[in-house]
C-alpha positions as CSV (number, residue, x, y, z in Angstrom):
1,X,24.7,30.5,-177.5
2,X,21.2,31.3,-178.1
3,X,19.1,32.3,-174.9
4,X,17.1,28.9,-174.3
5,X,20.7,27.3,-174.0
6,X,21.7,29.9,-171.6
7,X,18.5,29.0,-169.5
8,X,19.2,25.5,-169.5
9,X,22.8,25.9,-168.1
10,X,21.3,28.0,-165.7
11,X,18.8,25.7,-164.7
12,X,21.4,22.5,-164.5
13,X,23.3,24.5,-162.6
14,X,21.7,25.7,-160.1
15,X,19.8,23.0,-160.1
16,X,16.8,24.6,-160.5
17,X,13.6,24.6,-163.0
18,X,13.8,26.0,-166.6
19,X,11.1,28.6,-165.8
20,X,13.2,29.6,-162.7
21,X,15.8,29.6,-164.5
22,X,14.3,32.0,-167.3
23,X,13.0,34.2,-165.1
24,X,16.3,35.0,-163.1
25,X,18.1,35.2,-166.2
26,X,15.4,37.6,-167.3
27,X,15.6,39.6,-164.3
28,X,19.8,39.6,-164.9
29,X,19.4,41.1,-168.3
30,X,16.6,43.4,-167.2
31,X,18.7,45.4,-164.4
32,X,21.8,45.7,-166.6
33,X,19.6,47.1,-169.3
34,X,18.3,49.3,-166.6
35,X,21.6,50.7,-165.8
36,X,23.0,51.2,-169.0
37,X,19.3,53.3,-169.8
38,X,20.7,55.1,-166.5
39,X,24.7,55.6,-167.6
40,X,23.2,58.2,-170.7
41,X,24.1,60.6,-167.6
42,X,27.0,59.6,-166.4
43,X,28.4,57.4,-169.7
44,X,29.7,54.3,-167.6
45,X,28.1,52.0,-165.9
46,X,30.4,49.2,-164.2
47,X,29.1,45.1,-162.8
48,X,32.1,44.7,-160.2
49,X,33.8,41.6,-161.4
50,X,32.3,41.6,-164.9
51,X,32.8,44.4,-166.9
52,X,32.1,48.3,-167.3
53,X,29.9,49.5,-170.2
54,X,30.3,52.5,-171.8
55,X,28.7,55.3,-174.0
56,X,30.9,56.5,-176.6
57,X,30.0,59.5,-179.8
58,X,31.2,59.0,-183.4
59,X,32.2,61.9,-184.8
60,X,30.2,62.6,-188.2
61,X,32.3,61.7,-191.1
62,X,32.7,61.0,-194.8
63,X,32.4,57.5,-196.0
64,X,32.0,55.8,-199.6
65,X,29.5,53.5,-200.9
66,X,30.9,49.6,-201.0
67,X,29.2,49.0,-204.6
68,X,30.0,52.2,-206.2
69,X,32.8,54.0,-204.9
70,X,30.9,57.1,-204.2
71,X,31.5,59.6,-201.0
72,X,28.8,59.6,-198.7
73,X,28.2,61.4,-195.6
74,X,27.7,58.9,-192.0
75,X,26.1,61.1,-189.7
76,X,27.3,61.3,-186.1
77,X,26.4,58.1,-183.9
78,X,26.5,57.0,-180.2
79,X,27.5,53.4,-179.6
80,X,27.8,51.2,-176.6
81,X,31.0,49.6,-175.9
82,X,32.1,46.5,-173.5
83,X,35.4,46.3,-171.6
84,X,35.3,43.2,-169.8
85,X,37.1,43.1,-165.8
86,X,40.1,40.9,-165.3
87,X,39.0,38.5,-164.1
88,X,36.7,37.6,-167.6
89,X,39.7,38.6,-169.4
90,X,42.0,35.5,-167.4
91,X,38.8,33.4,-168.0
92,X,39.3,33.9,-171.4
93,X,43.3,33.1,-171.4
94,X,43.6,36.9,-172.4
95,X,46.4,39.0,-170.4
């Protein structure tokens, strides 16, 4: 779903303008940006009934090149993983 549609919902919703709409929406994404810019110290950062985003390292290690078969060396990495709360996972028929 593309962000305009996500506004619109909003907006039907709660019934509500577009631009009212945008801007919470907006203001949604910009405090959990916020927080996960915050979890670098503490590597977690957890929306009560939604979900708990982490900070995880990968390890450098040796990889090979799709096209040619060749070794290659993948440098060590941080990522940001999702583990969504229970009640999104029995919104989404997952036990």
């Amino acid at each position: 779903m593309s962000k305009s549609a996500f506004v619109e919902r909003i907006a039907k919703k709660g019934d509500m303008s577009k631009a009212e709409a945008k801007r919470v929406v907006e203001l949604v994404i910009g405090e959990m940006e916020a927080g996960i810019k915050a979890a670098k110290n503490t590597g977690k950062y957890t929306i009560g009934t939604f979900g708990t985003f982490t900070i995880s390292k990968r390890p450098a290690r040796l990889g090979r090149n799709p096209r040619t078969g060749e070794e290659i060396k993948i440098k060590a990495s941080k990522t940001l993983r999702f583990k969504p709360s229970m009640v999104l996972k029995k919104a989404a028929g997952i036990k």
